[in-house]
DSSP file (Angstrom, degrees, kcal/mol; ACC not computed):
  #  RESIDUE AA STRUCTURE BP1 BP2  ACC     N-H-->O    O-->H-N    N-H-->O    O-->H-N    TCO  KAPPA ALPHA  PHI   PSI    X-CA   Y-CA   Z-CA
    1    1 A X              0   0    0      0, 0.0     2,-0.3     0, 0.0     0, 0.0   0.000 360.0 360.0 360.0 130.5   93.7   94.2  207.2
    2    2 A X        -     0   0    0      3,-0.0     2,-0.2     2,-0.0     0, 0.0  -0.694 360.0-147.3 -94.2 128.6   95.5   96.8  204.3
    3    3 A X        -     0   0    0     -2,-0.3    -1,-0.0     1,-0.1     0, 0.0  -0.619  28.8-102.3 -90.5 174.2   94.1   95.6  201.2
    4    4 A X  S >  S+     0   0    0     -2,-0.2     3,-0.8     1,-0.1     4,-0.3   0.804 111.3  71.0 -67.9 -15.5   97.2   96.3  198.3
    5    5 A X  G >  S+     0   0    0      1,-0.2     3,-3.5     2,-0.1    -1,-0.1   0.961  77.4  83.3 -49.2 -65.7   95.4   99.6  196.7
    6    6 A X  G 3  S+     0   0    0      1,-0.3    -1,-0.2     3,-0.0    -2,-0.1   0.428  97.5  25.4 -15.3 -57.1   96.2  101.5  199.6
    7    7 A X  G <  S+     0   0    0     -3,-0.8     2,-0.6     1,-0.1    -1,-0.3   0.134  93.0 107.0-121.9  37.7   99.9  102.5  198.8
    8    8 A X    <   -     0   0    0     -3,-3.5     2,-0.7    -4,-0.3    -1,-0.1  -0.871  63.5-148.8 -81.4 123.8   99.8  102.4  195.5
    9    9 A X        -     0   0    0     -2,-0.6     2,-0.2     2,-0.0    -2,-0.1  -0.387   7.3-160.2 -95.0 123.1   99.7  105.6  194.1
   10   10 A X        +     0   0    0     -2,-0.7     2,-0.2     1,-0.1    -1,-0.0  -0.640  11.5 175.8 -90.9 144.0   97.6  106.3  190.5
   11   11 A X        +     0   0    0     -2,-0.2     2,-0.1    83,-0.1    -1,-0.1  -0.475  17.6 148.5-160.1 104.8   98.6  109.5  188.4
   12   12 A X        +     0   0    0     -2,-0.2    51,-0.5    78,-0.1     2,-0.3  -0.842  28.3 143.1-108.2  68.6   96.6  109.5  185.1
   13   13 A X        -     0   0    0     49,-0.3    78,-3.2    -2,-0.1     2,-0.5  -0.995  38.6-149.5-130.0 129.2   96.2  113.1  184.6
   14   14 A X  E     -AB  61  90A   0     47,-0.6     2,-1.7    -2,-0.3    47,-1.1  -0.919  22.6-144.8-132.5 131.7   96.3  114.9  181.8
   15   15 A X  E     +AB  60  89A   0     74,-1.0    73,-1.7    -2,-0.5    74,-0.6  -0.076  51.1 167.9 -42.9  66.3   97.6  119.0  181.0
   16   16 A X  E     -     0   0A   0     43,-2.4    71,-4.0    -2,-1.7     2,-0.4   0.971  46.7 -28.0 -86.7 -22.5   94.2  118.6  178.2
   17   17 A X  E     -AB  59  86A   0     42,-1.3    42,-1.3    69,-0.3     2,-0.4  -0.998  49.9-134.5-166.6-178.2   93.8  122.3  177.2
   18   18 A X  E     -AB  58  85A   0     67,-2.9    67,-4.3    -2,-0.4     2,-0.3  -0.994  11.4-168.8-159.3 144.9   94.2  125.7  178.1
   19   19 A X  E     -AB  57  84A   0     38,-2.1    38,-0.6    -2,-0.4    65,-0.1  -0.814   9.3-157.4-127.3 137.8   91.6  128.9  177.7
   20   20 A X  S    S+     0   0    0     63,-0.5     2,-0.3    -2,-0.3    34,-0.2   0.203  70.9  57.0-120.7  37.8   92.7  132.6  178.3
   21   21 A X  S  > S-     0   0    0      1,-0.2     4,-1.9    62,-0.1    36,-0.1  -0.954  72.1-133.4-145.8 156.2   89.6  134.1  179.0
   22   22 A X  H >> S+     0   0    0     -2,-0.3     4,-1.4     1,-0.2     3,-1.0   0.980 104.8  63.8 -66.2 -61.3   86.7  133.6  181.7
   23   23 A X  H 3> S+     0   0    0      1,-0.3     4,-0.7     2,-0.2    -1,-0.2   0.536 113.1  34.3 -72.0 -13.8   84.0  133.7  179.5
   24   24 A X  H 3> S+     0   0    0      1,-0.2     4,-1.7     2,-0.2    -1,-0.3   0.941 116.6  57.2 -76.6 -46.4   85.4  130.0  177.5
   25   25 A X  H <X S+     0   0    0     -4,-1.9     4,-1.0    -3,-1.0    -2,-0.2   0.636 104.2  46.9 -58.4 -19.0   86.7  128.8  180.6
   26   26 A X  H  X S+     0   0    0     -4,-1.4     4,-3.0     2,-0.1    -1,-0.2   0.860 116.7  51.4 -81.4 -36.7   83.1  129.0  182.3
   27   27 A X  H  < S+     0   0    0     -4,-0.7     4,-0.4    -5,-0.3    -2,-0.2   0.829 106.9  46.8 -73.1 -28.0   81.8  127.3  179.1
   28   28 A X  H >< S+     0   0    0     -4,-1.7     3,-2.8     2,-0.2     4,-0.4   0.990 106.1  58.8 -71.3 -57.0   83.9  124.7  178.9
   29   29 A X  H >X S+     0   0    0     -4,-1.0     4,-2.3     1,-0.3     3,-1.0   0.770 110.7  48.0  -3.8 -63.0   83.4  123.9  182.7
   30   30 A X  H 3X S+     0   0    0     -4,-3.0     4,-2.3     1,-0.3    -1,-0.3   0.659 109.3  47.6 -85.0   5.7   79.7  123.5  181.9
   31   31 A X  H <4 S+     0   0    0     -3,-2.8    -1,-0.3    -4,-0.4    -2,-0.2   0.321 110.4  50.0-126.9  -9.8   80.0  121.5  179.2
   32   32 A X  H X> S+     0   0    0     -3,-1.0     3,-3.3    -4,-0.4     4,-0.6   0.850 112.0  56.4-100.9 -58.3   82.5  119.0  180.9
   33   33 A X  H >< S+     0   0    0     -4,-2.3     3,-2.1     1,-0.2    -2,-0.2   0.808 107.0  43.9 -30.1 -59.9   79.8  119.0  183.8
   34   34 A X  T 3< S+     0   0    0     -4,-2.3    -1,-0.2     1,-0.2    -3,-0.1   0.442 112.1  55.2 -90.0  28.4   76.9  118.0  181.8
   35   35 A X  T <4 S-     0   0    0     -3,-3.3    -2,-0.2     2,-0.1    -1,-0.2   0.214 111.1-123.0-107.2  -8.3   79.1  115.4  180.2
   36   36 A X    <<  +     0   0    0     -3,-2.1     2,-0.4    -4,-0.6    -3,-0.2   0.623  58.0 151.3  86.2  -3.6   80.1  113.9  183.7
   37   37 A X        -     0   0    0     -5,-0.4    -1,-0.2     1,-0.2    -2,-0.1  -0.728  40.5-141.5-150.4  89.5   84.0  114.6  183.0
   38   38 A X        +     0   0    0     -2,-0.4     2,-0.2    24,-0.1    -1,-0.2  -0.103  34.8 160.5 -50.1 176.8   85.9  115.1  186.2
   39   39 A X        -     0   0    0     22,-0.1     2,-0.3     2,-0.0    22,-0.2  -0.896  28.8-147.3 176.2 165.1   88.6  117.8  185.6
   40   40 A X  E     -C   60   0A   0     20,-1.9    20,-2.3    -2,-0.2     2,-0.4  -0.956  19.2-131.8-147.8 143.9   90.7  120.2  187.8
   41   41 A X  E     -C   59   0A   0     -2,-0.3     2,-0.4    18,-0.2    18,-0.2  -0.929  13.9-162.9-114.8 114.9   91.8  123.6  186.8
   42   42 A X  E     -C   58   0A   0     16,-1.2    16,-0.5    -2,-0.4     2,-0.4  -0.645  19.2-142.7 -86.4 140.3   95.9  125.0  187.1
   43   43 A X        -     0   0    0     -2,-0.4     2,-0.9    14,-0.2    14,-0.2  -0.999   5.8-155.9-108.4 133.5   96.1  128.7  186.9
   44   44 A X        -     0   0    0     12,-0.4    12,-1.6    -2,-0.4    13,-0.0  -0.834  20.9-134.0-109.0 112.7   99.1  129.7  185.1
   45   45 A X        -     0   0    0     -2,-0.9     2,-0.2    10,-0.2    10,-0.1  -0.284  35.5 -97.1 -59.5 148.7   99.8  133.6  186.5
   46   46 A X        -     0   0    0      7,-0.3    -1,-0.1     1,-0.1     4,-0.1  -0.546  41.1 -89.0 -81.0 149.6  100.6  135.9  183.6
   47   47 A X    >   -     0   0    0     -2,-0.2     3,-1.2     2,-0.1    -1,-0.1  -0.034  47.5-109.4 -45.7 148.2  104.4  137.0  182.4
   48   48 A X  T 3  S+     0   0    0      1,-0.3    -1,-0.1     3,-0.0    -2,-0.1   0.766 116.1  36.8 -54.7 -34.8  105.7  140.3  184.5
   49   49 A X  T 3  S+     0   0    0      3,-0.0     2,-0.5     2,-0.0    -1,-0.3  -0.069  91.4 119.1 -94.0  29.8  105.5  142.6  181.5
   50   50 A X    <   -     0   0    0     -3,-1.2    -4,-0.0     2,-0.1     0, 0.0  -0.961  59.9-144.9-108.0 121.4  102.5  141.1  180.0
   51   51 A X  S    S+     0   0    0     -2,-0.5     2,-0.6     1,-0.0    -1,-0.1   0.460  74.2  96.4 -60.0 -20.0   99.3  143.3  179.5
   52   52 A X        -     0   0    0      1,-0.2    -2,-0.1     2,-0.1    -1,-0.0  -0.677  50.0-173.0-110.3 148.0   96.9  140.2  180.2
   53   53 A X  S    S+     0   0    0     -2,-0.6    -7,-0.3     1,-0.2    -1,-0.2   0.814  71.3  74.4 -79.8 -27.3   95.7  140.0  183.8
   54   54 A X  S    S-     0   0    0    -34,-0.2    -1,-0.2     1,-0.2   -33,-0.1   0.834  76.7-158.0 -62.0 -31.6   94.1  136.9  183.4
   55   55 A X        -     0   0    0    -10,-0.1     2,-0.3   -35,-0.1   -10,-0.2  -0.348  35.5 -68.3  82.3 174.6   96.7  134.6  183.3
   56   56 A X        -     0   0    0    -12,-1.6   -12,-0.4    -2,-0.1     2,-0.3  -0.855  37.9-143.7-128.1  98.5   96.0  131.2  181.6
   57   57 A X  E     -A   19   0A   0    -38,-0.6   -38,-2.1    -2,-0.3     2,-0.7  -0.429  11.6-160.0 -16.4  83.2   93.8  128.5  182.6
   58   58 A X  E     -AC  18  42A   0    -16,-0.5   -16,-1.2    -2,-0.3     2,-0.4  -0.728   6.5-145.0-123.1 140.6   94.5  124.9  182.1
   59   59 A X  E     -AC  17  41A   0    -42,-1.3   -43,-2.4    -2,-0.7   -42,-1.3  -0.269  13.1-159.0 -45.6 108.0   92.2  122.0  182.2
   60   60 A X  E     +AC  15  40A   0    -20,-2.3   -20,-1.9    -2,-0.4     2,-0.2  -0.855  10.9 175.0-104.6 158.5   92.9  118.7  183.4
   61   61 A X  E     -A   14   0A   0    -47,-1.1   -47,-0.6    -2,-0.4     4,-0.2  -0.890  34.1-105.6-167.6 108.9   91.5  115.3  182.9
   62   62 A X    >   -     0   0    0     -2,-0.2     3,-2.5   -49,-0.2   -49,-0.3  -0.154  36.7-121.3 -34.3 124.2   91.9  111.8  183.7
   63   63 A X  T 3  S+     0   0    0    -51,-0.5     3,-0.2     1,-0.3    -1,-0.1   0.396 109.0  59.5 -53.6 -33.3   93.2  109.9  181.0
   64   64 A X  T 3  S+     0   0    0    -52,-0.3    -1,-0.3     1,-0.2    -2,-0.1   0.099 105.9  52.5 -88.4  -3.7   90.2  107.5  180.9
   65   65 A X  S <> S+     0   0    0     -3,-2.5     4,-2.7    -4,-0.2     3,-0.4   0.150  77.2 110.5-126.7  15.5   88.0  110.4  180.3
   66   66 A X  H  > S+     0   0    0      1,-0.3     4,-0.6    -3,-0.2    -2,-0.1   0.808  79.6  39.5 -35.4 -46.5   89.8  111.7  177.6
   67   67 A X  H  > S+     0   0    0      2,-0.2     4,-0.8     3,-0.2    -1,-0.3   0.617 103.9  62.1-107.5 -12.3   87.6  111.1  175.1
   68   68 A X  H  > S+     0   0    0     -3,-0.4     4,-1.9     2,-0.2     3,-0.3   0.883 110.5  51.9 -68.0 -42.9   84.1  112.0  176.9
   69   69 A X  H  X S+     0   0    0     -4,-2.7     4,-1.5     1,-0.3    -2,-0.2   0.756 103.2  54.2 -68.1 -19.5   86.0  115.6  177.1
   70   70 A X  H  < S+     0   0    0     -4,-0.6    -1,-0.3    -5,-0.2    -2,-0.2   0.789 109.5  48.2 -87.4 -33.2   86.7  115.6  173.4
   71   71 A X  H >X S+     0   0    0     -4,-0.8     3,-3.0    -3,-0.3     4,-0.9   0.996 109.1  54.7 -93.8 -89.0   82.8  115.0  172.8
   72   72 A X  H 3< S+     0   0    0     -4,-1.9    -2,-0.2     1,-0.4    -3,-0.1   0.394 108.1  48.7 -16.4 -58.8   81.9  117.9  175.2
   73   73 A X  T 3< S+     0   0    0     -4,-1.5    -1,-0.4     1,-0.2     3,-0.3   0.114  99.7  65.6 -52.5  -4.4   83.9  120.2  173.4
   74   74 A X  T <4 S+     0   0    0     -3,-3.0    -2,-0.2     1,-0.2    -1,-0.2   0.585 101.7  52.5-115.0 -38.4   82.4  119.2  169.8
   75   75 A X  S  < S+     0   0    0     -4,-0.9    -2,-0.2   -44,-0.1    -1,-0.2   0.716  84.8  97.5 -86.5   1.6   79.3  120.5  170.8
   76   76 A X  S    S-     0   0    0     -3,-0.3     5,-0.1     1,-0.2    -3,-0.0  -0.445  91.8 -91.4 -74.2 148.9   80.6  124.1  172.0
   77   77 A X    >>  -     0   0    0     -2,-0.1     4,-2.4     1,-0.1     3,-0.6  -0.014  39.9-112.4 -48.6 158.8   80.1  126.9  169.1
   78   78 A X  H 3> S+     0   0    0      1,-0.2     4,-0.5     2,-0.2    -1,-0.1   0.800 119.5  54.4 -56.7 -39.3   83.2  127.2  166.6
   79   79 A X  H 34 S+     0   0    0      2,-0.2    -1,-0.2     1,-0.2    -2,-0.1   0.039 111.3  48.1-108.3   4.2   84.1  130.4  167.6
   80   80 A X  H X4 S+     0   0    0     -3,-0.6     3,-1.9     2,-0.1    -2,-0.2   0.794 111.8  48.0 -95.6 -46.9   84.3  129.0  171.2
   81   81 A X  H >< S+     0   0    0     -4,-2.4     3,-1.7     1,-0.3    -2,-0.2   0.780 103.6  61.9 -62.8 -31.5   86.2  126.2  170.3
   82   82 A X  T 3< S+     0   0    0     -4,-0.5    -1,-0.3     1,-0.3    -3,-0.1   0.740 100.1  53.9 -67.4 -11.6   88.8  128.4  168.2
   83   83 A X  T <  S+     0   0    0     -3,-1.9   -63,-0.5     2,-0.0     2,-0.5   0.440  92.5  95.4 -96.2  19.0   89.9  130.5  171.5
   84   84 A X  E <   -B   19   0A   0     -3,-1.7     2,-0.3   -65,-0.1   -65,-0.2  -0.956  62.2-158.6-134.8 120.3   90.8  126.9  173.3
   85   85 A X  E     -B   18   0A   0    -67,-4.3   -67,-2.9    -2,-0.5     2,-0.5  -0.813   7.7-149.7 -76.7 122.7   94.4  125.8  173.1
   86   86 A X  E     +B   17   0A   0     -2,-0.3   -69,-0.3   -69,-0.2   -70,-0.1  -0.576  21.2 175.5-115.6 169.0   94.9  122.0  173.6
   87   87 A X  E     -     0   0A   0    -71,-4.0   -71,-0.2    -2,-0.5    -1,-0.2   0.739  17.1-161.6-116.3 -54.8   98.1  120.9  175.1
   88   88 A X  E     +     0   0A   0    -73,-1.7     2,-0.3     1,-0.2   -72,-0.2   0.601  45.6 111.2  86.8   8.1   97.4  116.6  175.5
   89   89 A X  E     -B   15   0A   0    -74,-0.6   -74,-1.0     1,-0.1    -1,-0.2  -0.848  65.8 -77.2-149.2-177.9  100.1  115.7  178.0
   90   90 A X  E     -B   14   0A   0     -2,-0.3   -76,-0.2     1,-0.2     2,-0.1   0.274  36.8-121.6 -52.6 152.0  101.0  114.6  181.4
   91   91 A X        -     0   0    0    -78,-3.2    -1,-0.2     1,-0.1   -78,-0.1  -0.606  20.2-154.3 -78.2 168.0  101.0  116.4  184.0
   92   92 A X        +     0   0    0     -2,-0.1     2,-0.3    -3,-0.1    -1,-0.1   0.491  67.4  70.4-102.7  -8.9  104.6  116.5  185.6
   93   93 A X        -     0   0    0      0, 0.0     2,-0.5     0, 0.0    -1,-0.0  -0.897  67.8-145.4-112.9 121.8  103.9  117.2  189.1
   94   94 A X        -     0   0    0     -2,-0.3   -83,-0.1     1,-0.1    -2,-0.0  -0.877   5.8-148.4-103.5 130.9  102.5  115.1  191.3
   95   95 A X              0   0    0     -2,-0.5    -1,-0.1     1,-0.2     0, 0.0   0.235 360.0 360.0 -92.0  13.8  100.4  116.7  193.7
   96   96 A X              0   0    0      0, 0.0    -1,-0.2     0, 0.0    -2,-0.0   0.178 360.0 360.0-164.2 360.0  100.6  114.3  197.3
């Protein structure tokens, strides 16, 4: 017996910020980890003339965890918090 979940399909994911450097992106990471705060990471490749190699990193986060991630971040240093762009909306792509 198919119970009704099955083909309904949930996408409450949200673009919630974006880091251009490792050394924020590793910090945020841990800081959503010992907050419990699923997430998934886009890599955005850098422009063809553009001098940075990193490219830009953005964080996603289930909608329902929104606010657990916004606490995570509050405890990061200032000067961490200042390099972290936050974007707040949906993603637009659905990924299956």
């Amino acid at each position: 017996m198919e119970t009704a979940y099955q083909k309904v399909k949930v996408h409450n994911e949200l673009e919630w910020c974006q880091v251009k450097d490792m050394d924020t992106k590793e910090k945020i990471e841990k800081a959503l980890l010992k907050h419990r705060v699923s997430y998934f990471v886009k890599w955005e490749k850098p422009k063809f003339f553009s001098s940075d190699t990193f490219g830009a990193c953005v964080f996603c986060v289930n909608q329902l965890q929104k606010e657990s991630a916004d606490d995570a971040i509050q405890e990061l240093a200032e000067e961490v918090r200042d390099k972290i762009r936050f974007i707040n909306r949906k993603v637009d792509k659905t990924f299956y």
